[in-house]
Short mmCIF file of the C-alpha atoms (twelve columns), coordinates in Angstrom:
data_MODEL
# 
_entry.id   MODEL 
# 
loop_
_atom_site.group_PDB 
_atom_site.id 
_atom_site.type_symbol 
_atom_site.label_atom_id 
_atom_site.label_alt_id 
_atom_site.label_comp_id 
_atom_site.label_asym_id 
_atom_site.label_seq_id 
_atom_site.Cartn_x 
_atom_site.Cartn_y 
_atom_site.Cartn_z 
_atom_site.pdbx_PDB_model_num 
ATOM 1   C CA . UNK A 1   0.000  0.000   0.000   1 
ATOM 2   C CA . UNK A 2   2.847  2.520   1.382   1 
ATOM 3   C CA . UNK A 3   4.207  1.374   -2.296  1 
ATOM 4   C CA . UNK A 4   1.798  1.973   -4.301  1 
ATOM 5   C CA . UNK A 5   1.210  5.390   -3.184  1 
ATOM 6   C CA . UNK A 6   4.783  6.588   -3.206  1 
ATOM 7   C CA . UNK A 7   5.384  4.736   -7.092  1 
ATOM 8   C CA . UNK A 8   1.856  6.972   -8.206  1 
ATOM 9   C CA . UNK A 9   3.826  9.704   -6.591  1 
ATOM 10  C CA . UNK A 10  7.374  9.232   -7.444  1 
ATOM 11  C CA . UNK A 11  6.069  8.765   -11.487 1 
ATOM 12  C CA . UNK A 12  3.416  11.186  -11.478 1 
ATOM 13  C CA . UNK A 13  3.605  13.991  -9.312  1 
ATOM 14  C CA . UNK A 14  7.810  14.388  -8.368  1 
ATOM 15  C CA . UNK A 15  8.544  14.085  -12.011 1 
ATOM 16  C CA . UNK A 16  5.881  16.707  -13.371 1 
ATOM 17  C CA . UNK A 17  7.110  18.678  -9.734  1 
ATOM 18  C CA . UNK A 18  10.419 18.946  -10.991 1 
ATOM 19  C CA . UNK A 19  10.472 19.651  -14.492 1 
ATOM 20  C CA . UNK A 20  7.572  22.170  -14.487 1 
ATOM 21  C CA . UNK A 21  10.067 24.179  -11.991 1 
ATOM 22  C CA . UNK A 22  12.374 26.823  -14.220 1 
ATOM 23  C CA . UNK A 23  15.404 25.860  -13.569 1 
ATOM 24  C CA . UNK A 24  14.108 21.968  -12.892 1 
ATOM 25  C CA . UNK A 25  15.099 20.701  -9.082  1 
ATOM 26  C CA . UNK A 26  13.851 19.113  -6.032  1 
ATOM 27  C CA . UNK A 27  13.153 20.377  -3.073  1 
ATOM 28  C CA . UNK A 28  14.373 19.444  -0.055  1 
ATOM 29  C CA . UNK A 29  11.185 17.462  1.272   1 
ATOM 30  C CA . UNK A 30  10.692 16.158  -1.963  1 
ATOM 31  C CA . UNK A 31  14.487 14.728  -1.510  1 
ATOM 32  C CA . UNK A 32  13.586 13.245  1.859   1 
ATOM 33  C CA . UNK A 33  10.567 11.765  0.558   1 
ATOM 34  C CA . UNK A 34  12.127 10.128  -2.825  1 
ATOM 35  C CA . UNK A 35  14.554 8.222   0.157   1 
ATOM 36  C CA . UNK A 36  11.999 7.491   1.440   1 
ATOM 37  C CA . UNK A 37  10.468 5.939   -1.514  1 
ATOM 38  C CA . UNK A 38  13.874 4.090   -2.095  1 
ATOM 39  C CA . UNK A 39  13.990 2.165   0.982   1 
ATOM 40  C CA . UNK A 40  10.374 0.922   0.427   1 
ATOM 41  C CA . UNK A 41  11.429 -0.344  -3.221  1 
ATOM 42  C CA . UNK A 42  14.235 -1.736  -1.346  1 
ATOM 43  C CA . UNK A 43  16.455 -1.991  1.535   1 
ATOM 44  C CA . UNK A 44  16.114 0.152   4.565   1 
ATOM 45  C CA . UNK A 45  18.661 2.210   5.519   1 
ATOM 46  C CA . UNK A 46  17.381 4.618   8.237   1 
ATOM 47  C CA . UNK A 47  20.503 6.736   8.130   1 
ATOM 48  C CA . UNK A 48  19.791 7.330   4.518   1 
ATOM 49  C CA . UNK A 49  16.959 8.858   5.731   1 
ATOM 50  C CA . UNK A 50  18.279 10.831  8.551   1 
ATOM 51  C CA . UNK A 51  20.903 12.280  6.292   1 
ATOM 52  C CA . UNK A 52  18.561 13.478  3.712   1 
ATOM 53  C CA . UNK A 53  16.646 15.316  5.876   1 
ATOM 54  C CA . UNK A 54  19.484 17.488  7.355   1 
ATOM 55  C CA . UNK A 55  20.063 18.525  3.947   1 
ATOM 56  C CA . UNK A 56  18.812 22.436  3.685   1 
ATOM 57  C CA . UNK A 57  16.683 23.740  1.342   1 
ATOM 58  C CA . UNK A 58  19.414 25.948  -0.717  1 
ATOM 59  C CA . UNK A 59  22.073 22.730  -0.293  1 
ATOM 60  C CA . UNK A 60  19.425 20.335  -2.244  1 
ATOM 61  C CA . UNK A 61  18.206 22.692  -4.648  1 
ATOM 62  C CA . UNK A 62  21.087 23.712  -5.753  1 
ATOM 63  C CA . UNK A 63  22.769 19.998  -6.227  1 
ATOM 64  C CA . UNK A 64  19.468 18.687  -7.709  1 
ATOM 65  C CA . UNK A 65  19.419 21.986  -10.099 1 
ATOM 66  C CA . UNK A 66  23.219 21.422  -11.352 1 
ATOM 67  C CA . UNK A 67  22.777 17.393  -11.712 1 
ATOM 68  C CA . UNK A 68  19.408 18.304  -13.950 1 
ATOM 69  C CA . UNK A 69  21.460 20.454  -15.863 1 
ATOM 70  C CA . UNK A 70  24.547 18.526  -16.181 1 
ATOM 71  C CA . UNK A 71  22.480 16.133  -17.603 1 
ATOM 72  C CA . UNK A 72  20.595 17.845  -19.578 1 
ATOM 73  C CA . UNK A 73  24.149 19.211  -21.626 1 
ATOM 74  C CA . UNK A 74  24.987 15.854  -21.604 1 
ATOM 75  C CA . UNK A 75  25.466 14.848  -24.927 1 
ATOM 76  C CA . UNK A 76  26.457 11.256  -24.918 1 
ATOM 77  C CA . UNK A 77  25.504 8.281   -22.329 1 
ATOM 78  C CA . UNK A 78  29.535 8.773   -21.026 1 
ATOM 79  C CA . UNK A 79  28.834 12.173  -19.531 1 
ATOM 80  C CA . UNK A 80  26.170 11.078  -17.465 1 
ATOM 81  C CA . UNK A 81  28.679 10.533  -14.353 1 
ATOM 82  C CA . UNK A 82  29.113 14.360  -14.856 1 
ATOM 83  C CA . UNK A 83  25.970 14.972  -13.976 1 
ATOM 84  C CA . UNK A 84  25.508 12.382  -11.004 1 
ATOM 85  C CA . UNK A 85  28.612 14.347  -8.876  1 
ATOM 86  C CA . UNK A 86  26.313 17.601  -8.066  1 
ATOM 87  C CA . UNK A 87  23.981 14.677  -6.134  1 
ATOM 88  C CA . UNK A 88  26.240 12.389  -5.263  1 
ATOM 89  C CA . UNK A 89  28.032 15.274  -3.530  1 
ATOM 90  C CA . UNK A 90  24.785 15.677  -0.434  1 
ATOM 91  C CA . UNK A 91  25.938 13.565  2.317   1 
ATOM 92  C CA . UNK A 92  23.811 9.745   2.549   1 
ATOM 93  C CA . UNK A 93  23.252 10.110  -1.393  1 
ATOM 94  C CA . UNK A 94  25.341 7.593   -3.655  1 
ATOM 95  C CA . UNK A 95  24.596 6.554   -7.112  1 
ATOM 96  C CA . UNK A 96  21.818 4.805   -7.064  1 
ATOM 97  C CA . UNK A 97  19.706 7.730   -5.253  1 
ATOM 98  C CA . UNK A 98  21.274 10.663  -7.257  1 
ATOM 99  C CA . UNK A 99  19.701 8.074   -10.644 1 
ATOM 100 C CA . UNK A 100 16.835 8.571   -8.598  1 
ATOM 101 C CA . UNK A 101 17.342 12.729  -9.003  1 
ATOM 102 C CA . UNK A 102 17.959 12.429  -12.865 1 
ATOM 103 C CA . UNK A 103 15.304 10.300  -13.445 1 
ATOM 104 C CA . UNK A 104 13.038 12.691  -12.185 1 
ATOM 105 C CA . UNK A 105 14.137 14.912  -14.826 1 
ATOM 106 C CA . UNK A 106 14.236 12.831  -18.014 1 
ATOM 107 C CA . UNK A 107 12.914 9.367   -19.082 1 
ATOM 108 C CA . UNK A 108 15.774 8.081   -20.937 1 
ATOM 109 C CA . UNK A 109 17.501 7.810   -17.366 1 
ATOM 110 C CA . UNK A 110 16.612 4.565   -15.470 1 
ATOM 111 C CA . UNK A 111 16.297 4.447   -11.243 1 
ATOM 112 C CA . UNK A 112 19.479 2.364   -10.365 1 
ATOM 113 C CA . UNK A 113 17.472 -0.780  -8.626  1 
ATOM 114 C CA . UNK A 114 18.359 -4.217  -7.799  1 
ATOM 115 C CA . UNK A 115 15.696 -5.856  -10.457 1 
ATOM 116 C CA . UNK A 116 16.989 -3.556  -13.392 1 
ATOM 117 C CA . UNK A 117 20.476 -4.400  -12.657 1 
ATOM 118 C CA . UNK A 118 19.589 -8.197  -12.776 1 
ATOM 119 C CA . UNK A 119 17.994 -8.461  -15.612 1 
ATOM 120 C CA . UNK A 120 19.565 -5.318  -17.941 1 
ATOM 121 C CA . UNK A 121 22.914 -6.671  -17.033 1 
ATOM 122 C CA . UNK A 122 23.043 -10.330 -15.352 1 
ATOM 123 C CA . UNK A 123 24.861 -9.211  -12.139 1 
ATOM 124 C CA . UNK A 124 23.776 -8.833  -9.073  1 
ATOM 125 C CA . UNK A 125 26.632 -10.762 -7.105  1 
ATOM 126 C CA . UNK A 126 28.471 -9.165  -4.118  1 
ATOM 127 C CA . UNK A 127 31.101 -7.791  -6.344  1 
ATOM 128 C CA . UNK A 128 28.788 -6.109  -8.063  1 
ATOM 129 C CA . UNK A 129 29.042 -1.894  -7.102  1 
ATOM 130 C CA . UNK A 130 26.521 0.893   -7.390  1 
ATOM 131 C CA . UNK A 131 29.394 3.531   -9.012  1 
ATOM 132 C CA . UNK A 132 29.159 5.930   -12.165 1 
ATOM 133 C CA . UNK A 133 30.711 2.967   -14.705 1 
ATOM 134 C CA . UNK A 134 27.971 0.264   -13.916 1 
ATOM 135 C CA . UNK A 135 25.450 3.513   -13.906 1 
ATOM 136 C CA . UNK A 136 26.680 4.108   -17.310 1 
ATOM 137 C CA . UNK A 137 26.491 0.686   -18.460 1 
ATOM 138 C CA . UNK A 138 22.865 0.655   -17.233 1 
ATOM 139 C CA . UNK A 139 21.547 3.003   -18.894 1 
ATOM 140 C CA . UNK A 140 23.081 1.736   -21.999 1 
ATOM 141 C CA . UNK A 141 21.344 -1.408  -21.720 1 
ATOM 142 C CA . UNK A 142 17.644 0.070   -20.276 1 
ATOM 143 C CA . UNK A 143 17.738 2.058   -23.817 1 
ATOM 144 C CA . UNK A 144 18.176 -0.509  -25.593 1 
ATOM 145 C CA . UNK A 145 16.194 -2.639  -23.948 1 
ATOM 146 C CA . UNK A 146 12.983 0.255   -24.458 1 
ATOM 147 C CA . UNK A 147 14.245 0.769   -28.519 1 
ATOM 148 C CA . UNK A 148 13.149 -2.819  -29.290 1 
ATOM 149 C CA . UNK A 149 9.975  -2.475  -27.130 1 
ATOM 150 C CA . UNK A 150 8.718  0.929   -27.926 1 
ATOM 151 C CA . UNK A 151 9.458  2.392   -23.987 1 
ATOM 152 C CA . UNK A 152 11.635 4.703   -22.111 1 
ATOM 153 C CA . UNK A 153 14.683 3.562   -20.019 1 
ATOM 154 C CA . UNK A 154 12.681 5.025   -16.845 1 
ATOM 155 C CA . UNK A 155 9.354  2.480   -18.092 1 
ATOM 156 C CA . UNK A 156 11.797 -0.786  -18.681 1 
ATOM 157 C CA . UNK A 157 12.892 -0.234  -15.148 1 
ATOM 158 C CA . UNK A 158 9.221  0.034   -13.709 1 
ATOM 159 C CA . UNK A 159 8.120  -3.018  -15.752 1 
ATOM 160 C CA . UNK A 160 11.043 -4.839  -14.232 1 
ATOM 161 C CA . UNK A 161 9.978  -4.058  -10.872 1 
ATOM 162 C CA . UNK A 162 6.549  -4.577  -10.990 1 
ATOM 163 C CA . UNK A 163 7.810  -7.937  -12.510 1 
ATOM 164 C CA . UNK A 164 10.355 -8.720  -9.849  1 
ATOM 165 C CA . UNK A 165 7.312  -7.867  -7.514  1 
ATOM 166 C CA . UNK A 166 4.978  -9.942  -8.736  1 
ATOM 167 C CA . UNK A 167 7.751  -13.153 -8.394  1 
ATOM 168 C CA . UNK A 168 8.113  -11.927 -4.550  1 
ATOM 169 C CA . UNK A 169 6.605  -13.302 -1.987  1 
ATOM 170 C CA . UNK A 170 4.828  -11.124 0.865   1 
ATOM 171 C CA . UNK A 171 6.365  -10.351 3.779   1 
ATOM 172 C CA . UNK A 172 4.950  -12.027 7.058   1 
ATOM 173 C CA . UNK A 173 4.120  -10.944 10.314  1 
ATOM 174 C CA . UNK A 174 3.128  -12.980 13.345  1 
ATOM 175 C CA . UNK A 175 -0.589 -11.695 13.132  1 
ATOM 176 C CA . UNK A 176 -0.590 -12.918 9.422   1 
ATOM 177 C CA . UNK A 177 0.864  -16.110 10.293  1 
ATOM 178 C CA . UNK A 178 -1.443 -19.461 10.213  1 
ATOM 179 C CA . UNK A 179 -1.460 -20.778 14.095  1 
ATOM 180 C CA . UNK A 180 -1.369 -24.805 13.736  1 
# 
């Protein structure tokens, strides 16, 4: 449920947010709230949390603002790491959350998750790191991926999620649990 409502959030309210703003950012609830929405996709870090939210206004707006437009100038898949530093730069934010950031601001950039990493590019072993090169080669392979489907890098990795979701099973808690 918590899902649910921060995915129709994350897709269709931060993303319009951001790029309606001239020039696009995030603010700095809206940064504490897209970690949020991370951990729920995935797993919880509650410092990530903490650390986002003693981020100032100014501090996020202005790395979100620079990332955007790094990215924006970016003119091949390559400079993309260019425009991750500006994010990656706010203390508790690596890679994956500043691909969080860019996709906000343009569907042909992928969120950096678990499920698109396993399927876009077989790994997903413990040598496996969340840094700008395996970013890089990620999007690479979410594009292509979308060109021979008809979708954006940002819908593969939604449709590989929901997927990955569906193959999951629930999480129990001892009030959901069958007494013998």
């Amino acid at each position: 449920e918590k899902l649910t409502r921060l995915d129709e959030w994350f897709f269709h309210r931060l993303t319009v947010d951001v790029r309606a703003r001239t020039p696009p950012c995030m603010t700095a609830k809206e940064l504490v709230d897209m970690v949020d929405w991370k951990m729920t996709r995935g797993k919880v870090r509650p410092n990530l949390l903490n650390f986002a939210k003693a981020h100032s206004e100014a501090t996020v707006e202005d790395a979100t603002r620079d990332a955007i437009a790094r990215l924006r100038s970016a003119s091949r898949t390559e400079d993309i790491p260019r425009a991750l530093e500006p994010a990656v730069k706010l203390k508790g934010i690596g890679p994956a959350t500043a691909s969080a950031v860019l996709a906000c601001a343009d569907d042909s950039v992928p969120f950096m998750c678990d499920d698109l990493i396993l399927v876009a590019l077989g790994k997903m072993d413990s040598k496996f790191r969340y840094n700008e090169s395996n970013f890089i080669e990620l999007c690479e392979a979410a594009r292509r991926k979308g060109k021979k489907v008809g979708m954006t890098a940002s819908e593969v990795e939604r449709a590989i999620f929901s997927a990955a979701c569906l193959d999951k099973k629930p999480k129990t808690t001892s009030a959901t649990k069958r007494k013998r």
